[in-house]
N, C-alpha and C positions, 0 to 999 in steps of 0.2 A: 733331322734338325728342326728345333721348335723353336721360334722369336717372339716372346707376344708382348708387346707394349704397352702400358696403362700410364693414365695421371693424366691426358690432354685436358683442354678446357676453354674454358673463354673467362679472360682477366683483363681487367683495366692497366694500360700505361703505366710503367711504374713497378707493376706489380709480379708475384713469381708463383711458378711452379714446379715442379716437381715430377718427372717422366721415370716409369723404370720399364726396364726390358728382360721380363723373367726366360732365359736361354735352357733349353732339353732337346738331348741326343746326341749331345758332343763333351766331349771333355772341356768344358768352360774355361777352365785354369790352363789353358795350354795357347787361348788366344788372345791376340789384342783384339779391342771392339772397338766396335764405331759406332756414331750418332751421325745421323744425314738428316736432310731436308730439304721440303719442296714444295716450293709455293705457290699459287696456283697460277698456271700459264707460263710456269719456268720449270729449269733442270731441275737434279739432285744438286744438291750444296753438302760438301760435305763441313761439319760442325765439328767434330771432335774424335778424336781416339785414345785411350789408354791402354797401356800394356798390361802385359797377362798376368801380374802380381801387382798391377797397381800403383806404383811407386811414381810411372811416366807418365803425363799429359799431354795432348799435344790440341790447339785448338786453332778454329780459323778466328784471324784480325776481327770480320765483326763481331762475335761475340764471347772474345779472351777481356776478362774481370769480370763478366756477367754471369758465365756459365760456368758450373764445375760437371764432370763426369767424374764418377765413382763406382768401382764396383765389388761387389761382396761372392766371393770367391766360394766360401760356404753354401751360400745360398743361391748360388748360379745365378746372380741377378746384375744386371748394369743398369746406372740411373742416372739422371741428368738433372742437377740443380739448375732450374733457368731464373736470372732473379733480373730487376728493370727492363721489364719487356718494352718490347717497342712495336709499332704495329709494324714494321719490316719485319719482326721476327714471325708472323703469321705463317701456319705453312704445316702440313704434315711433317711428322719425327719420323722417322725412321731407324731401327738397331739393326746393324747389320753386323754379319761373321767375317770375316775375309777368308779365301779357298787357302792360303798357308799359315800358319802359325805366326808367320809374323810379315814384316815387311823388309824389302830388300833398300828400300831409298824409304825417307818422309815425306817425299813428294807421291810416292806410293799408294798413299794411306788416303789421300784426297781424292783417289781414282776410285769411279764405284764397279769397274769392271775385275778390280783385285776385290772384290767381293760375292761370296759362291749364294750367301741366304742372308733374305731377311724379314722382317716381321712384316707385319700389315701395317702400320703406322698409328699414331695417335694425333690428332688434330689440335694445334694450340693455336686459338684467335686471339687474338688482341687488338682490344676498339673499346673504346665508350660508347 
């Protein structure tokens, strides 16, 4: 299993990016993904998951209206629309697999131990 993250950056307040998380060695279309994060001198946070065809969202309170997660099934790729950054949102990304196909609960999905792989992360600063 391969994770590898691109699009971090440093943006002004306000401002947005764009994260994708290109996935090889596993059947892509067979999992929900996830977006995690971790900011420096704290846990995992987990951000968001969609299901294995796309159609579900699921996101945490602070950053549901700001972020979209999407992902391209074809091209085994998951990506994170992050837009009105905030300098809380500072922190390593993270794309992770989880070890089953799917989740048993939604409170599931926010645990990073139901998760078997994941990427190296991408760094998003946000500051003026």
């Amino acid at each position: 299993v391969s994770l590898v993250e691109s699009g971090g950056g440093l943006v002004q307040p306000g401002g947005s990016l764009t994260l994708s998380c290109k996935a090889s060695g596993f059947f892509f279309n067979d999992y929900f993904m996830s977006w995690f994060r971790q900011a420096p001198g704290k846990g995992m946070e987990w951000v968001s998951t969609i299901d294995s065809d796309g159609t579900t969202a699921y996101y945490a309170d602070s950053v549901l209206g700001r972020f979209t997660i999407e992902r391209d099934n074809a091209g085994n790729t998951l990506s994170l629309q992050l837009n009105t950054l905030r300098p809380e949102d500072s922190a390593v990304y993270f794309c992770g697999k989880p070890g089953a196909l799917s989740f048993s609960a939604v409170a599931d999905m926010r645990r990073g131990v139901e998760y078997s792989d994941w990427g190296q992360g991408a760094e998003v600063a946000v500051s003026t």
